[in-house]
Kinemage of the C-alpha trace (Angstrom):
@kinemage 1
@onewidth
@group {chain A} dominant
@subgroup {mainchain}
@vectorlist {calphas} color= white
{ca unk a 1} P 25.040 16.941 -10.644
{ca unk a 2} L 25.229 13.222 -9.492
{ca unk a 3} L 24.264 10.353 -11.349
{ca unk a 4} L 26.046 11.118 -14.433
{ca unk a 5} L 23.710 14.264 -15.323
{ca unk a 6} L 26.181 16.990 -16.291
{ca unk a 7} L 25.241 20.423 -15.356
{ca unk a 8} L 24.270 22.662 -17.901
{ca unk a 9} L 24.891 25.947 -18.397
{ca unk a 10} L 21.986 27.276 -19.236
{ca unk a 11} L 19.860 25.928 -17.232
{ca unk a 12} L 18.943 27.269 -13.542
{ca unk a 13} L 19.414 25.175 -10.627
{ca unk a 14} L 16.317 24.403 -9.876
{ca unk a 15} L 15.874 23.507 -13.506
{ca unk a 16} L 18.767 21.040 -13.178
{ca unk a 17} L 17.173 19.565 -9.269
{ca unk a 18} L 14.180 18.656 -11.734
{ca unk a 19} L 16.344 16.879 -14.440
{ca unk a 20} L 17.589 15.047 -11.688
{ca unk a 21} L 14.777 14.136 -9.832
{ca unk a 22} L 12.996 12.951 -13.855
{ca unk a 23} L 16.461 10.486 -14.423
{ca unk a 24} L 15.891 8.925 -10.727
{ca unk a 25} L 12.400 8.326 -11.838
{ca unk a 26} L 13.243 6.824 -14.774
{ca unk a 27} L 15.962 5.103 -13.219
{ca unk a 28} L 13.460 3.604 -9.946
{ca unk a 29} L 10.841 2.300 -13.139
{ca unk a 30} L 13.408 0.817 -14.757
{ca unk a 31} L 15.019 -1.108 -11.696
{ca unk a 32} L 11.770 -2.238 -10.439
{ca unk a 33} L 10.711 -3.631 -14.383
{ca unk a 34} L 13.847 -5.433 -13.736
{ca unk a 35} L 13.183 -6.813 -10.495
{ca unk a 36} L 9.533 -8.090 -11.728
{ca unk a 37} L 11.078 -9.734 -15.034
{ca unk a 38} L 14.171 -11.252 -13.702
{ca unk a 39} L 14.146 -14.894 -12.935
{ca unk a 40} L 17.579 -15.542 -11.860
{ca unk a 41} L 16.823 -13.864 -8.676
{ca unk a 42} L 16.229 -15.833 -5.313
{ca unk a 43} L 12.552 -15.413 -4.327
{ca unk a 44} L 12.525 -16.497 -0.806
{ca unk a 45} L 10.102 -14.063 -0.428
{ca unk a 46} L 7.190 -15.943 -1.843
{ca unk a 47} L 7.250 -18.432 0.554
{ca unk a 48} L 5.003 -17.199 3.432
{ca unk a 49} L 6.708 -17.908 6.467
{ca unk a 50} L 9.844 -15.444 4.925
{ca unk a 51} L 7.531 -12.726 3.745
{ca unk a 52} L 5.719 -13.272 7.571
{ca unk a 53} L 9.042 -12.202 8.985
{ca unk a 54} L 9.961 -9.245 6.996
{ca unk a 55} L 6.048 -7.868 7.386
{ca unk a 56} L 6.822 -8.451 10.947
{ca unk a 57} L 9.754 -6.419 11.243
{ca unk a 58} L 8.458 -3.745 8.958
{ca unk a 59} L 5.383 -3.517 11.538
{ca unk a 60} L 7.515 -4.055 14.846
{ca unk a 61} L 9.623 -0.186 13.747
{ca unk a 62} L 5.977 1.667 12.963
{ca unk a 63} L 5.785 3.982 16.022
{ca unk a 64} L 9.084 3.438 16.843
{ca unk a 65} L 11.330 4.601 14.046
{ca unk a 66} L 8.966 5.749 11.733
{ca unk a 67} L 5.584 6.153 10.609
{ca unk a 68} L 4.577 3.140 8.359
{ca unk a 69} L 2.265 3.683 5.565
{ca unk a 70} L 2.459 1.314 3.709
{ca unk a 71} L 4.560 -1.979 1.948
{ca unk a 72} L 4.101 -4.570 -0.518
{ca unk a 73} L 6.216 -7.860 -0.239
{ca unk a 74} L 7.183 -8.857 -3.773
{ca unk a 75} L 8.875 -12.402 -4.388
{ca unk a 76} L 12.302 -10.577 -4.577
{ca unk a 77} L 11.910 -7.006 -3.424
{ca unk a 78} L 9.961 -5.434 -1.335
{ca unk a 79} L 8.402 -1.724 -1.450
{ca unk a 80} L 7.801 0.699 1.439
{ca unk a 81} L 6.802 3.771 2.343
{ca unk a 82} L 7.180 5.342 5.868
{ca unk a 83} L 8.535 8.577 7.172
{ca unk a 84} L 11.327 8.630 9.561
{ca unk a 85} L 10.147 10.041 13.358
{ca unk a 86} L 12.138 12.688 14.966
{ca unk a 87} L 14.541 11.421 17.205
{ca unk a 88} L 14.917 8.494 14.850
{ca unk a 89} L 18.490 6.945 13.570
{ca unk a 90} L 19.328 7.897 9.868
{ca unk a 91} L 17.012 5.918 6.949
{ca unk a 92} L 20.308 4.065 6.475
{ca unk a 93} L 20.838 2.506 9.651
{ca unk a 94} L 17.178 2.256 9.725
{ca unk a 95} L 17.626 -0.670 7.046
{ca unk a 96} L 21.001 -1.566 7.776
{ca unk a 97} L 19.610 -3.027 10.971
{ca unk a 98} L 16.144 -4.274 9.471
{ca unk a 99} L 18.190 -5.824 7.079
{ca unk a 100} L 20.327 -7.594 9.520
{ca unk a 101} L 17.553 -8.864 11.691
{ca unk a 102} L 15.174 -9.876 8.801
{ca unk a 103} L 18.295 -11.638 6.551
{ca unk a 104} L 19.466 -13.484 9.776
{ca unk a 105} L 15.631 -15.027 10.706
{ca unk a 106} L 14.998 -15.341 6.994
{ca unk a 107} L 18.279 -17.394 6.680
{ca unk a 108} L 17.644 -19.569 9.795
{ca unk a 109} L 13.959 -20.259 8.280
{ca unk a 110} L 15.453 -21.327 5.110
{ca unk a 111} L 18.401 -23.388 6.809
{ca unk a 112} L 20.833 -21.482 4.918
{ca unk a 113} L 23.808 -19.053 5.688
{ca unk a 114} L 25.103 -15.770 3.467
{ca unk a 115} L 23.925 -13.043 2.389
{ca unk a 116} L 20.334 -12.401 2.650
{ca unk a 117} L 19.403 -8.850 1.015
{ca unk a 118} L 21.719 -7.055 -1.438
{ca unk a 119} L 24.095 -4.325 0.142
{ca unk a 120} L 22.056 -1.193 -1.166
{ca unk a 121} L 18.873 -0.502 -1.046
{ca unk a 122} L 17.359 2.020 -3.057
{ca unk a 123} L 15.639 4.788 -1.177
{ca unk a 124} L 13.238 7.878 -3.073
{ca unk a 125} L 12.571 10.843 -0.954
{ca unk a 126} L 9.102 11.975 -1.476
{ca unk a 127} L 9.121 15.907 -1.287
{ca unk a 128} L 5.969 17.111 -3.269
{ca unk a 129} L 2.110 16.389 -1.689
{ca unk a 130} L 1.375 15.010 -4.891
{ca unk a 131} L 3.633 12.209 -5.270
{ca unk a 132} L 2.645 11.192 -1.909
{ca unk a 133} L -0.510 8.848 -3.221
{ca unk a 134} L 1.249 8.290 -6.723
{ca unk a 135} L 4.173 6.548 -4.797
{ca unk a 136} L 1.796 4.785 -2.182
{ca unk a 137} L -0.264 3.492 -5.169
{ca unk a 138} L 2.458 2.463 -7.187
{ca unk a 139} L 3.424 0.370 -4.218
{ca unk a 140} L 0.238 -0.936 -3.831
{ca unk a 141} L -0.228 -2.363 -7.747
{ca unk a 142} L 2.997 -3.769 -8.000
{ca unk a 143} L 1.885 -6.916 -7.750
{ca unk a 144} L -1.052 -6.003 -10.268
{ca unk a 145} L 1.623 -4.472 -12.106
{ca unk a 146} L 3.676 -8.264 -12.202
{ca unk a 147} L 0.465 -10.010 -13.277
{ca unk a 148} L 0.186 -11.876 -10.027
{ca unk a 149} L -3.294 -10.972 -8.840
{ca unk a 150} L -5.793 -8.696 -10.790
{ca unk a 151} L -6.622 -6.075 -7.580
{ca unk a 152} L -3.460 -5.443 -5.020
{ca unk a 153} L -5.924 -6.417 -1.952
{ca unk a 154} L -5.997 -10.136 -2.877
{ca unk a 155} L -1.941 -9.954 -3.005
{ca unk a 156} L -1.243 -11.357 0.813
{ca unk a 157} L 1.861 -9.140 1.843
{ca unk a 158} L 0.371 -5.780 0.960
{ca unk a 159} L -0.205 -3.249 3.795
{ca unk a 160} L -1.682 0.075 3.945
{ca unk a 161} L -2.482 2.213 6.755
{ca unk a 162} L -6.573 2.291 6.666
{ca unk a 163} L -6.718 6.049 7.028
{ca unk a 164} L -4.930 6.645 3.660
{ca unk a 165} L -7.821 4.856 1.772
C-alpha cells in the first residue's frame, strides 16, 4: 500500500483501497487546516489582480482541457474541481503548464522573479457519486471555513458552474 499504510493480512483488498482512500482524507483535511492557519506563507493571492489571473487561466482550459466545475481562490492555495476531457494531456501536465503560465504573469504582476507555486500539487480523484457535491461544497466553504466571509458567495474568487446549484 502507498503512503506508509502497510498491508494487512487479514484484510481484503478492497478493504485495504478503503483504508487508503480514509488516510488521504485525513491527510487532504489536515493539509488544507494547515494551509488556512499558516502565516508564514506568501499570500499573493489576496491581492486581486493575482487571484484575476489564476481565475483567468482556470476559466481559459474549461472546454478545452477539462470540464470546470468549480474553484475557490484562497490567499495561498487554491481549490478546484474539474474533470479531465478525452483527448486531454495527463492532470499533471494539465497543472504543470497552468502553473507555469499563471506563476510567470503572477510574478511579472508582482515585479518579482522565482518560484511562484510549490512543485506538487495535491490532486484527489473523486470516484463515488456521492463525494461529488461533498468535495464541490467543501470547496465552496473554504473560505467560510477560514473565517473570511460568513456565506462562500460574498468570497470574490469562488466559482461554480450554475447548473450544479
Amino acid at each position: 500500500m502507498r503512503r506508509g499504510i502497510l498491508a494487512h493480512k487479514d484484510l481484503t483488498e478492497k478493504e485495504q483501497r478503503e483504508l487508503l482512500y480514509v488516510e488521504q482524507k485525513k491527510f487532504f483535511a489536515s493539509t488544507d487546516d494547515y494551509l488556512d492557519s499558516n502565516l508564514n506563507e506568501p499570500y499573493w493571492l489576496r491581492e486581486k489582480k493575482i487571484a484575476e489571473i489564476v481565475a483567468e487561466a482556470l476559466e481559459h482550459r474549461d472546454g478545452k482541457q477539462y470540464e470546470l466545475h468549480g474553484y475557490t481562490i484562497m490567499p495561498n492555495h487554491v481549490h478546484m474541481m474539474m474533470s479531465p476531457l478525452p483527448g486531454a494531456p495527463v492532470l499533471h501536465k494539465v497543472m504543470q503548464d497552468m502553473k507555469k503560465f499563471t506563476g510567470l504573469h503572477c510574478n511579472r504582476q508582482l515585479g518579482r522573479d522565482g518560484q511562484f507555486w510549490e512543485d506538487e500539487s495535491y490532486d484527489h480523484v473523486v470516484r463515488q457519486n456521492g463525494e461529488f457535491y461533498r468535495i464541490l461544497n467543501y470547496i465552496l466553504r473554504n473560505p467560510v471555513k477560514a473565517r473570511f466571509v460568513k456565506e462562500w458567495q460574498q468570497w470574490p474568487f469562488t466559482f461554480v458552474k450554475t447548473d450544479l446549484l
